[in-house]
NUTOR-871766 format. One record per residue (C-alpha): x, y, z; residue number from 1; residue in one letter. Coordinates in pm, 1 decimal, padded with zeros to 6 digits. Layout:
{px:X&py:Y&pz:Z&i:NUM&aa:a}
...
***
This chain:
{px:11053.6&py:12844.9&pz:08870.1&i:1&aa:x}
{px:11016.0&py:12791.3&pz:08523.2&i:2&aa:x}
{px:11217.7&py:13139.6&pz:08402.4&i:3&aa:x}
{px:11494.4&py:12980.3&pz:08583.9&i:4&aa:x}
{px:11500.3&py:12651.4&pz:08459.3&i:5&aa:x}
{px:11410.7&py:12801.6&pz:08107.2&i:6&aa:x}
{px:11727.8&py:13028.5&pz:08170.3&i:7&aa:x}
{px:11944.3&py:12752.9&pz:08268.6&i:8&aa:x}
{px:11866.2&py:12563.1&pz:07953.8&i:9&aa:x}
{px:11929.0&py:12838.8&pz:07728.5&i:10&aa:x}
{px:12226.1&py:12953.4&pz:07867.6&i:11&aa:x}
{px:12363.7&py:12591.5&pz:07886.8&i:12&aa:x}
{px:12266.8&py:12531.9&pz:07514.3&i:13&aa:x}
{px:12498.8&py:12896.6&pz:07421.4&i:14&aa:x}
{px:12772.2&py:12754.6&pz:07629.1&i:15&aa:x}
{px:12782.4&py:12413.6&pz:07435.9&i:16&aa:x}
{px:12742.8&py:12567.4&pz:07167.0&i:17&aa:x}
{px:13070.6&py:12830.3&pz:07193.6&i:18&aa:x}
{px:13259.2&py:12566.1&pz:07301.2&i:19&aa:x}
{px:13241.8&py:12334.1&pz:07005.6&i:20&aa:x}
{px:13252.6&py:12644.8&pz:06768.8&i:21&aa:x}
{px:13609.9&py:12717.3&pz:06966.6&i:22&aa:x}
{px:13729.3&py:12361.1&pz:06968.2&i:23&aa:x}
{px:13633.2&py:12347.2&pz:06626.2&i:24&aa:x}
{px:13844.2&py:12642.7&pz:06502.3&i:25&aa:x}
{px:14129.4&py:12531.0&pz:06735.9&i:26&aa:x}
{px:14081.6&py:12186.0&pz:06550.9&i:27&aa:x}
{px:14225.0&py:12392.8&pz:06240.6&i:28&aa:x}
{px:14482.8&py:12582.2&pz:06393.0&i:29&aa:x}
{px:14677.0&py:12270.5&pz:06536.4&i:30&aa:x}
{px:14619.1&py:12095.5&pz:06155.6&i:31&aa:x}
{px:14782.3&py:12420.6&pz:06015.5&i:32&aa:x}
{px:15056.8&py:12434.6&pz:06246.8&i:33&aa:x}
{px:15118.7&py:12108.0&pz:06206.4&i:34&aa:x}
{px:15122.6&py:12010.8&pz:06592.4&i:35&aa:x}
{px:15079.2&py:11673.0&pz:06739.7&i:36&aa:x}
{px:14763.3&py:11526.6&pz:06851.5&i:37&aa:x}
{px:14913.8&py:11583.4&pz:07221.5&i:38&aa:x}
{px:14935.0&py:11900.9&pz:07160.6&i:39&aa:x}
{px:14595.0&py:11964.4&pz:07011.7&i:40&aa:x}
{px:14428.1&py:11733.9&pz:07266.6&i:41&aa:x}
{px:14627.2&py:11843.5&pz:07600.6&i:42&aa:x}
{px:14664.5&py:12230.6&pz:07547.6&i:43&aa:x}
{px:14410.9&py:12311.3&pz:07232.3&i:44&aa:x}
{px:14112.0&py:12141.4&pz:07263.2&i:45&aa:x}
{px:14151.7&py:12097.1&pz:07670.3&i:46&aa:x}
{px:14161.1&py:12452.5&pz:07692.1&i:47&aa:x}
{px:13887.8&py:12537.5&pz:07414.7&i:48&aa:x}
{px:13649.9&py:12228.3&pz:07585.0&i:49&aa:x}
{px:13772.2&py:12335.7&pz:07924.3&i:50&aa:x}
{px:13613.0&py:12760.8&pz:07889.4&i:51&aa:x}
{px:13242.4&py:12698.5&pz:08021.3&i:52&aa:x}
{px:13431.2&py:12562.7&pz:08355.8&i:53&aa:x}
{px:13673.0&py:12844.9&pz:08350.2&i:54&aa:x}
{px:13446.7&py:13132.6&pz:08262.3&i:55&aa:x}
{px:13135.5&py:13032.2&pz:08496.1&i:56&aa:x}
{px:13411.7&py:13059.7&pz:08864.9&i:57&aa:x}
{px:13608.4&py:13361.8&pz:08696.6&i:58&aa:x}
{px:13229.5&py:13561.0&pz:08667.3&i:59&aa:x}
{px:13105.4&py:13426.9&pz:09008.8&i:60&aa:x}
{px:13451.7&py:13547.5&pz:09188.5&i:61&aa:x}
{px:13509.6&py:13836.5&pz:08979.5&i:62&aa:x}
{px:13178.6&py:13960.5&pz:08866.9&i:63&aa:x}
{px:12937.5&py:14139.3&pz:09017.0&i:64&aa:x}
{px:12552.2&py:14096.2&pz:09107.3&i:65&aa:x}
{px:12505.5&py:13834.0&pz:09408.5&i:66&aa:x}
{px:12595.9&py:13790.3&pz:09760.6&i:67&aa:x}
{px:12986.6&py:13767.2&pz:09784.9&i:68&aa:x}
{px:12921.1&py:13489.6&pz:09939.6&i:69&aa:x}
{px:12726.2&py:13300.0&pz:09734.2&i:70&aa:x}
{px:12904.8&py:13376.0&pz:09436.8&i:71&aa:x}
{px:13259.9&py:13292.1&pz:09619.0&i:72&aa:x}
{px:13116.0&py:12965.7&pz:09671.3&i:73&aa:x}
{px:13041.5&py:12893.6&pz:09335.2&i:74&aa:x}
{px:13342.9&py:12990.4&pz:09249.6&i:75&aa:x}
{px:13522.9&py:12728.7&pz:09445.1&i:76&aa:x}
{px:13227.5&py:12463.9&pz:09365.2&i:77&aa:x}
{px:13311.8&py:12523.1&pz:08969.0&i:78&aa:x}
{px:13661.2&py:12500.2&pz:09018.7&i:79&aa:x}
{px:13713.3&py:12200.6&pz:09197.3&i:80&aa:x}
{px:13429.1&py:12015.9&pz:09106.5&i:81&aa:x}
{px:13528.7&py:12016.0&pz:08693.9&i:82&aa:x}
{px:13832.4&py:11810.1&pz:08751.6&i:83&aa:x}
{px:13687.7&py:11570.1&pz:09011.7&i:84&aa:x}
{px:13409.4&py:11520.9&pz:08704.6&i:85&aa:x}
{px:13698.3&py:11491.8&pz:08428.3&i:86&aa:x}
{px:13859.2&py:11235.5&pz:08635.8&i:87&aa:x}
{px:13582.5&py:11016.7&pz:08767.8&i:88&aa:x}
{px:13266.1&py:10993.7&pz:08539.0&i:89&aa:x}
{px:13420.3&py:11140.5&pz:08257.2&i:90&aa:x}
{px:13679.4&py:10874.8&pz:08227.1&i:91&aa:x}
{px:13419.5&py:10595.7&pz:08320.2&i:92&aa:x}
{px:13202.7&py:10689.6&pz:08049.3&i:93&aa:x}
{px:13472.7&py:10676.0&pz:07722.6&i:94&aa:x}
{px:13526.7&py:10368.5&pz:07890.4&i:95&aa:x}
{px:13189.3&py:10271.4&pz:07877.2&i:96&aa:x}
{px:13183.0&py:10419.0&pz:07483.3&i:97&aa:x}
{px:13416.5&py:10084.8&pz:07395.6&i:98&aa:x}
{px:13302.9&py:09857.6&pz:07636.7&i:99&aa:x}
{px:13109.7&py:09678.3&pz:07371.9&i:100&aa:x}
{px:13347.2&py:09672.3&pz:07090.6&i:101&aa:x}
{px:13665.9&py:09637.8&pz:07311.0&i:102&aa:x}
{px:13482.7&py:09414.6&pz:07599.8&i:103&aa:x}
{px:13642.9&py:09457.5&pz:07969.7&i:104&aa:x}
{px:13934.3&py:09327.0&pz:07909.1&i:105&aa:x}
{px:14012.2&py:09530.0&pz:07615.9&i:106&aa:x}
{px:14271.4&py:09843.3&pz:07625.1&i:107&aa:x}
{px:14231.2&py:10187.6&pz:07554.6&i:108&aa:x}
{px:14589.9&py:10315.7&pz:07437.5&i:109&aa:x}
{px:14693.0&py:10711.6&pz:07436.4&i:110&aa:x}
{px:15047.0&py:10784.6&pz:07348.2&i:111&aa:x}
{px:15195.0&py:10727.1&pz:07670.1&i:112&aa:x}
{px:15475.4&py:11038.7&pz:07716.3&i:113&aa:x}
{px:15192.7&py:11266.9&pz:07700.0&i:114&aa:x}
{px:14920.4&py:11090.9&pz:07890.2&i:115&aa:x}
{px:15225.1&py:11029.6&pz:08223.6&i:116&aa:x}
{px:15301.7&py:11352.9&pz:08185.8&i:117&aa:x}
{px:14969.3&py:11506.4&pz:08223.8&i:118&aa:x}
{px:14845.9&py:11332.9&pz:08460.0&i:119&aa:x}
{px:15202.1&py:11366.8&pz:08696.5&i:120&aa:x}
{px:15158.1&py:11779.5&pz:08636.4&i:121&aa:x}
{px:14814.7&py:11729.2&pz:08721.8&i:122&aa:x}
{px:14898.2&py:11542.7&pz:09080.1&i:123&aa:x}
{px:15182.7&py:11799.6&pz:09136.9&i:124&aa:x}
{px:14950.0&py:12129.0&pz:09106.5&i:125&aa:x}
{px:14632.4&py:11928.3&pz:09277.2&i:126&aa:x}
{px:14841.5&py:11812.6&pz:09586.8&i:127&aa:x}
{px:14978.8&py:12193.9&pz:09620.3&i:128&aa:x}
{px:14590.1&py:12297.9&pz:09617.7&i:129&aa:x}
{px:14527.0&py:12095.6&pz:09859.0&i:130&aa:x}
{px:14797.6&py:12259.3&pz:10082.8&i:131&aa:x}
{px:14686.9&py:12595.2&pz:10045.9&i:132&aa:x}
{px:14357.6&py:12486.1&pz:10193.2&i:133&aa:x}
{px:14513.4&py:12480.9&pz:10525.6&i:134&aa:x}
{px:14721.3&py:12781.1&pz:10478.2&i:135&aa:x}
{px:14540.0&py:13052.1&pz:10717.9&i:136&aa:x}
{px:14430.7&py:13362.7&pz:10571.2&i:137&aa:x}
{px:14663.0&py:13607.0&pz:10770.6&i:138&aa:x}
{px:14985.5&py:13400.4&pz:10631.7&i:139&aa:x}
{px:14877.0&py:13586.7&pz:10272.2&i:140&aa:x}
{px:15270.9&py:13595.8&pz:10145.9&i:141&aa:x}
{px:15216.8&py:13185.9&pz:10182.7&i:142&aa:x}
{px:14902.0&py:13216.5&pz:09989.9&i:143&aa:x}
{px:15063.7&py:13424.9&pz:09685.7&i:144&aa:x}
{px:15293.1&py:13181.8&pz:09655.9&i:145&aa:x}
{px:15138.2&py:12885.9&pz:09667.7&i:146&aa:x}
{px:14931.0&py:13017.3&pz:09399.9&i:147&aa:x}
{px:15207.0&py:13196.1&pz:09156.4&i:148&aa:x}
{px:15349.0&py:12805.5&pz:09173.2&i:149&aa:x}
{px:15091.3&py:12677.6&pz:09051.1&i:150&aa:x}
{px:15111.9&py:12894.4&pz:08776.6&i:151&aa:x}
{px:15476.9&py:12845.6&pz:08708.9&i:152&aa:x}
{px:15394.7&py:12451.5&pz:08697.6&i:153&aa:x}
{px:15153.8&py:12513.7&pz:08403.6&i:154&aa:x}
{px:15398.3&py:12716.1&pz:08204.3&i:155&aa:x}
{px:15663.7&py:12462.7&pz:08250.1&i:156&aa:x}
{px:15398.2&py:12170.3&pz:08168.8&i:157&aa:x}
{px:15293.2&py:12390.2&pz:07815.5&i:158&aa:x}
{px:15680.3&py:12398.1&pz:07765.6&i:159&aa:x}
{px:15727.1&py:12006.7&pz:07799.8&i:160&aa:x}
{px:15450.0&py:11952.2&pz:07576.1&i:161&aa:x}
{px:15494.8&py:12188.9&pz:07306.1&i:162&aa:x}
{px:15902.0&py:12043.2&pz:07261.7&i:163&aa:x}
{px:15748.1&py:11661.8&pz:07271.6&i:164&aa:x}
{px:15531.6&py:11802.7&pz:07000.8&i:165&aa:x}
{px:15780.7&py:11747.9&pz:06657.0&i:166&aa:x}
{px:15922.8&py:11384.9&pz:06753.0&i:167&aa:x}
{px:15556.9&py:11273.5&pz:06807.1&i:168&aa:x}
{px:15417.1&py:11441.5&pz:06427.2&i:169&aa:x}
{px:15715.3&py:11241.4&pz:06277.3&i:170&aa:x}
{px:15571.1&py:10952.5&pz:06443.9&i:171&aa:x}
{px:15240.5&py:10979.0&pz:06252.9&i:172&aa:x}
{px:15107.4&py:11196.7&pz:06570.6&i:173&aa:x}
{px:14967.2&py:11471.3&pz:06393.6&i:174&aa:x}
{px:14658.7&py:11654.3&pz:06406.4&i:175&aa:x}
{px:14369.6&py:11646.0&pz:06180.4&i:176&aa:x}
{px:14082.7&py:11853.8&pz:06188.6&i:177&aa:x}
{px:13757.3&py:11572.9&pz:06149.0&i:178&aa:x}
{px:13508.9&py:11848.1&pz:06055.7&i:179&aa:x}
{px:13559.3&py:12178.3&pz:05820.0&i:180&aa:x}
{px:13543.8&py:12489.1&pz:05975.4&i:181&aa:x}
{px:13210.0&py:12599.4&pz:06121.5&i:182&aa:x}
{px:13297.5&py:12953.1&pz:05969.2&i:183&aa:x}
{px:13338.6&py:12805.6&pz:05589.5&i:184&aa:x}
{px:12944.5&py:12650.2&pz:05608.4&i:185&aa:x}
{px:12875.9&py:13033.9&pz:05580.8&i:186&aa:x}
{px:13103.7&py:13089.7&pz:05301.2&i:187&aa:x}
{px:13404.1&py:13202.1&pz:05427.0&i:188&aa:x}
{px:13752.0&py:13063.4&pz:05376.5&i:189&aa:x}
{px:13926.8&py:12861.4&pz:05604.4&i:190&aa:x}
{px:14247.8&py:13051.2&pz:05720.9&i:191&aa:x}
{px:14416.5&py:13211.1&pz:06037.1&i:192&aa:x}
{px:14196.2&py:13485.2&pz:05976.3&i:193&aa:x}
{px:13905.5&py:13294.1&pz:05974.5&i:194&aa:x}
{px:14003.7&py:13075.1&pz:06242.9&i:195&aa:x}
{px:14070.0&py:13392.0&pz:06471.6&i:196&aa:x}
{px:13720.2&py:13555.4&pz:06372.8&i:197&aa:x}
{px:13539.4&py:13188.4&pz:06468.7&i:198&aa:x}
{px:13794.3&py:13204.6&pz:06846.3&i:199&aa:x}
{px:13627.4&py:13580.7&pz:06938.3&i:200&aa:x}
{px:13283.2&py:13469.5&pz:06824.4&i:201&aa:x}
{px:13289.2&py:13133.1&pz:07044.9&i:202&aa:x}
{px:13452.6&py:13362.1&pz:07324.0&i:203&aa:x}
{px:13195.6&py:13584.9&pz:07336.7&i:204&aa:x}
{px:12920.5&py:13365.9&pz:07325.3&i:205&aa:x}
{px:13071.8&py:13173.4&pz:07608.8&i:206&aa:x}
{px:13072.2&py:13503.6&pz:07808.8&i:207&aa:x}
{px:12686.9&py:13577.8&pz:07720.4&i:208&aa:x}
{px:12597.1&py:13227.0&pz:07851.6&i:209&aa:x}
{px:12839.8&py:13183.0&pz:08150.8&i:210&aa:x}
{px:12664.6&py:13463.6&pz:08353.3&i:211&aa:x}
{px:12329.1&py:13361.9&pz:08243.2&i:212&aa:x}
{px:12383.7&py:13026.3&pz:08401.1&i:213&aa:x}
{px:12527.6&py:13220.2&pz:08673.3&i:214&aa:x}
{px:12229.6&py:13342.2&pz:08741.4&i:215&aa:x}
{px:12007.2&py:13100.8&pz:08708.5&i:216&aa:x}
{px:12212.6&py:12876.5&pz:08981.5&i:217&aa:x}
{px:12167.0&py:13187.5&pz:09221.7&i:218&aa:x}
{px:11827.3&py:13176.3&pz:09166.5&i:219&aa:x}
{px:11801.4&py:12748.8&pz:09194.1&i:220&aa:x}
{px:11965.1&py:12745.9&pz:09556.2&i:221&aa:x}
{px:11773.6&py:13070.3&pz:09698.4&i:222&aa:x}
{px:11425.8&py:12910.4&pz:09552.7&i:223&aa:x}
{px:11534.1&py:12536.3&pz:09701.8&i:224&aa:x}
{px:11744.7&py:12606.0&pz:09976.6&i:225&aa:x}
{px:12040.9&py:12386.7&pz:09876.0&i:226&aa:x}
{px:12367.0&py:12505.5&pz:09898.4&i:227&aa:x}
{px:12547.2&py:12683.4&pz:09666.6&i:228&aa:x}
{px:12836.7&py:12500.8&pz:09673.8&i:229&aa:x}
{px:12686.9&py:12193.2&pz:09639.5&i:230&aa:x}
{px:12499.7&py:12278.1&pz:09330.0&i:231&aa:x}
{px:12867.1&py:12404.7&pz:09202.0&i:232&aa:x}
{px:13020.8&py:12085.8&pz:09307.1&i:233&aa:x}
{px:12790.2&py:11880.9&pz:09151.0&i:234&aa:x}
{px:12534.5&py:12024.2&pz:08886.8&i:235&aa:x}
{px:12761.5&py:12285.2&pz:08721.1&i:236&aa:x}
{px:13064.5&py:12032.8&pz:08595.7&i:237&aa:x}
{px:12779.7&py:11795.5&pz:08470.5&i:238&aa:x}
{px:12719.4&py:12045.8&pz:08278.7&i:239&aa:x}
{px:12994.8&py:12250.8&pz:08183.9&i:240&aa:x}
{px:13236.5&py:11933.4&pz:08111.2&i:241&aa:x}
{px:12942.6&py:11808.3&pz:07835.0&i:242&aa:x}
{px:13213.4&py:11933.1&pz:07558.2&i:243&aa:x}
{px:13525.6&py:11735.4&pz:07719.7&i:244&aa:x}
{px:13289.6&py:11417.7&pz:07764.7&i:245&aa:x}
{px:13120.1&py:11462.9&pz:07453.4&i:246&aa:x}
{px:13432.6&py:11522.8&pz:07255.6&i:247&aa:x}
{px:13653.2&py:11264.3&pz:07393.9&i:248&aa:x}
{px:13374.2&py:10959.8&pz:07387.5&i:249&aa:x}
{px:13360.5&py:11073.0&pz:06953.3&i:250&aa:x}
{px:13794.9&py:11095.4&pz:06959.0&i:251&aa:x}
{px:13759.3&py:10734.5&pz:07140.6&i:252&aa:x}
{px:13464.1&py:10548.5&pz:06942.7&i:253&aa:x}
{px:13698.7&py:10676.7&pz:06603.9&i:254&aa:x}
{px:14000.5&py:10539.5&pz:06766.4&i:255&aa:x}
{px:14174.5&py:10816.9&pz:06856.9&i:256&aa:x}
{px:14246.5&py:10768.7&pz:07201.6&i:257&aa:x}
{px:14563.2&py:11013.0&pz:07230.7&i:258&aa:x}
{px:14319.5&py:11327.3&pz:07120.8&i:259&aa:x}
{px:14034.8&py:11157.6&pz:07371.6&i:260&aa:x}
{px:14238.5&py:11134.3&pz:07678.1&i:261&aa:x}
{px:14460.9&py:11441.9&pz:07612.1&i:262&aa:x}
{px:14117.3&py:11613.3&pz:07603.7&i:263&aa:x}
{px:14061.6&py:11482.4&pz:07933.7&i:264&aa:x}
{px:14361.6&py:11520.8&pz:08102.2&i:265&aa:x}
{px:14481.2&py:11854.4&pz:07961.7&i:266&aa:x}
{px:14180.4&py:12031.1&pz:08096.2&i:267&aa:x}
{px:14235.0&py:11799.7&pz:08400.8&i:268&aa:x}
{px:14608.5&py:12011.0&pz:08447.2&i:269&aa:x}
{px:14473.1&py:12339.7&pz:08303.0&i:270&aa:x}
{px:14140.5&py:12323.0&pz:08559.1&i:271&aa:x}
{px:14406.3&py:12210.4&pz:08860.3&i:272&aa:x}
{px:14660.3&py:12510.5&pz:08790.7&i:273&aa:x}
{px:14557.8&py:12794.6&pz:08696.3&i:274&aa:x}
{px:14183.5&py:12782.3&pz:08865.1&i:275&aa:x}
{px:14277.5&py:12690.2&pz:09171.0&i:276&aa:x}
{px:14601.5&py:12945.1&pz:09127.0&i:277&aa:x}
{px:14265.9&py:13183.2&pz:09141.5&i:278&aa:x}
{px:14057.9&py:13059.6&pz:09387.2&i:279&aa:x}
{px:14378.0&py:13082.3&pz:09683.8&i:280&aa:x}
{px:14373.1&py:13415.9&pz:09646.9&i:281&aa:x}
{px:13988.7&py:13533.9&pz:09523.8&i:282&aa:x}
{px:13805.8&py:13266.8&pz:09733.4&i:283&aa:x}
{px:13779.4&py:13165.8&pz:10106.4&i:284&aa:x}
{px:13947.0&py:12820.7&pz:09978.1&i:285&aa:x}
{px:13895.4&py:12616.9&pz:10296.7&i:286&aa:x}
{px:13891.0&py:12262.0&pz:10368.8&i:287&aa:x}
{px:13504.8&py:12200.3&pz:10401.0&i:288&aa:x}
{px:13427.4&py:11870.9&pz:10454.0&i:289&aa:x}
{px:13223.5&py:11846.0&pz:10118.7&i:290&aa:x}
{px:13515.6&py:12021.6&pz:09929.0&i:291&aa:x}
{px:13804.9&py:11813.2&pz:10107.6&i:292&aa:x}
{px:13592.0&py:11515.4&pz:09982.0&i:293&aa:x}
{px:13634.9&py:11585.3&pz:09641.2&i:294&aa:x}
{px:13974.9&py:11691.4&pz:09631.5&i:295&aa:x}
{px:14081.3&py:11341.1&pz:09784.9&i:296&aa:x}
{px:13853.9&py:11154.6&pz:09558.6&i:297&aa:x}
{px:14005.2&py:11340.1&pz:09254.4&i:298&aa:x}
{px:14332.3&py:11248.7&pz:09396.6&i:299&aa:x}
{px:14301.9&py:10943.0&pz:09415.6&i:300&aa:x}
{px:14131.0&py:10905.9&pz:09056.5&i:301&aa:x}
{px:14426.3&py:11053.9&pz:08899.0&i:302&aa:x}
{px:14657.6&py:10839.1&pz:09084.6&i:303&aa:x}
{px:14455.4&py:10507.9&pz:08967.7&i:304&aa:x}
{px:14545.7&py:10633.1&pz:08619.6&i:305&aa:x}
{px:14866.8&py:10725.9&pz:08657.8&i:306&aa:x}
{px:14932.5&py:10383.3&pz:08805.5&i:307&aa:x}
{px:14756.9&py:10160.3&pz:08546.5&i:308&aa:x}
{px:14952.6&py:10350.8&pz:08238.1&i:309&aa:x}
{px:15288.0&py:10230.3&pz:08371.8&i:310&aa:x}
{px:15095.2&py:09880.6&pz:08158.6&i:311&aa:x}
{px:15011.6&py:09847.4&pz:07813.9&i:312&aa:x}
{px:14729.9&py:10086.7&pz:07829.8&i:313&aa:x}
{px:14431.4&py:10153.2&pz:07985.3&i:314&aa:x}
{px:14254.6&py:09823.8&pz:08073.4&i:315&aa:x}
{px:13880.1&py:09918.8&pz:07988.6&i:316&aa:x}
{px:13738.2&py:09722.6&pz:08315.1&i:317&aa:x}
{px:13965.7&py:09857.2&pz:08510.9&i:318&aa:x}
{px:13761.6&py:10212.2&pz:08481.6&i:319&aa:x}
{px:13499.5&py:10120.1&pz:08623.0&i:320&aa:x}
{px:13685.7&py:10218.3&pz:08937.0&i:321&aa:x}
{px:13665.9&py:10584.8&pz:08870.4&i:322&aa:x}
{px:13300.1&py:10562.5&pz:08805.8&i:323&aa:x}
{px:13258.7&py:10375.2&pz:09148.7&i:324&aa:x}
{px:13478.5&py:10684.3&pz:09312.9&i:325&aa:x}
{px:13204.3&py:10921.8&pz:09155.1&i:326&aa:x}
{px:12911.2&py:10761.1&pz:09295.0&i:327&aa:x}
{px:13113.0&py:10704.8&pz:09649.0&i:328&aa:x}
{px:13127.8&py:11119.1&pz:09644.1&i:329&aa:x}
{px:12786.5&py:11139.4&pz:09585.1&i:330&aa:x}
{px:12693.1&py:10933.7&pz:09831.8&i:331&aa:x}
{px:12907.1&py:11069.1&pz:10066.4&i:332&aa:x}
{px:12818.6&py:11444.0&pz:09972.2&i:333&aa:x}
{px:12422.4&py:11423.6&pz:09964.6&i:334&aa:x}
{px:12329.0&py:11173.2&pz:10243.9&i:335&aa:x}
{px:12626.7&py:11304.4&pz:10508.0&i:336&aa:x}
***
């Protein structure tokens, strides 16, 4: 019992760790390219903080070692459960990071093109998800593509933002790196090649640790008896989404709410396209009660967002709301 939770720590501390050394370096690359902070935030950084919930399903579905069925379930747990955290707690707590110095009544304000846009993508791919749920298996051509759609709408989404990107560095939008390069504390320069070395480095790190924490939650539900799923629905995004929540509460503290939200919601479209794109075709992808659950209440998270930004920002109070929805799945989930 102890190896395990030993393992789990360890491979959770090499998973952090990869990811900031990746956001980090991707930090740079958006300051060199000169690319907006929507940019950075929603594609950059939401895919860099978004890897330790993209690597852990693609190992449990694709790797080996395990029950199919276990790992196919841990699969789908990781996948749906990181945006349901993104869009609940996550949010709640950067709320809760300016609560004092903003009170409840106070706004948190991310450039607003970007923020709609995300979140409207986001809704899109997430309601098509859904869907597929209650495709059957035998209708397979349905199934392919549902999923290749999904794709599609995160290529097109990438597209949108990349051509906002220009107009919104001319309005004083840009991106700057707050911390040198990881790489240059070790006394190397910081350029694209440097950048690129610290990207493989983080990648492979993230690998190492993904399947060790893999592991470790096979071992948790055979030794306690709790489900699989469960634990991926609701232990492994606490985890994995550490970076996003971590990342986004220092963007919003500094005043940089466009990089904290984009963080958030960029990972929120990345995690609802191409993830779930994967687990339509890799994964049994039904509509269990616990997984329909969180699907609705992720939903309807997204929605509340969506609806307060048509405002003047982000009333701070007002997020409290997507806390409550978190603790109304949890409640729902463990005491049904």
């Amino acid at each position: 019992m102890i190896r395990l939770i030993l393992e789990l720590l360890v491979t959770l501390a090499i998973i952090l760790a990869s990811a900031e050394l990746f956001t980090n370096a991707l930090e740079h690359l958006g300051e060199r390219l000169h690319i907006s902070e929507g940019v950075t935030g929603s594609l950059f950084a939401a895919v860099g903080t978004a890897l330790p919930e993209t690597i852990v399903p693609l190992l449990a579905v694709l790797g080996g070692g395990g029950a199919q069925q276990v790992n196919q379930e841990i699969g789908v747990g990781a996948i749906l459960g990181a945006p349901l955290m993104l869009g609940t707690l996550s949010t709640f707590l950067m709320a809760l990071a300016v609560w004092r110095s903003r009170g409840t009544s106070g706004r948190i304000v991310p450039e607003r093109t970007g923020f709609n846009r995300d979140l409207q993508y986001f809704l899109v791919a997430f309601v098509v998800a859904t869907i597929a749920m209650f495709v059957p298996h035998e209708q397979r051509s349905v199934r392919i593509g549902l999923s290749v759609a999904l794709v599609l709408v995160y290529v097109v989404y990438v597209v949108m933002t990349f051509r906002a990107s220009a107009s919104l560095v001319d309005a004083g939008h840009g991106t700057e790196a707050p911390e040198p390069m990881f790489a240059s504390k070790l006394g190397l320069p910081t350029n694209l090649a440097t950048i690129g070395l610290q990207l493989v480095v983080a990648v492979g790190l993230l690998l190492i640790g993904a399947e060790g924490f893999i592991h470790g939650v096979r071992g948790v539900s055979t030794m306690w008896g709790i489900s699989p799923l469960l634990i991926s629905l609701l232990v492994i995004p606490i985890a994995t989404e550490l970076p996003e929540k971590i990342n986004s509460i220092v963007w919003i503290r500094r005043g940089k709410d466009t990089l904290a939200f984009g963080n958030i919601t960029g990972a929120m479209v990345f995690q609802g396209t191409l993830l779930p794109a994967i687990g339509i075709l890799l994964t049994p992808w039904e509509p269990r009660v616990e997984v329909l659950t969180g699907v609705l209440m992720t939903i309807a998270a997204a929605a509340w967002l969506r609806a307060m930004s048509a405002r003047s920002g982000l009333l701070v109070g007002a997020l409290g709301l997507n806390g409550a929805l978190y603790l109304l799945y949890l409640g729902l989930t463990i005491f049904r």
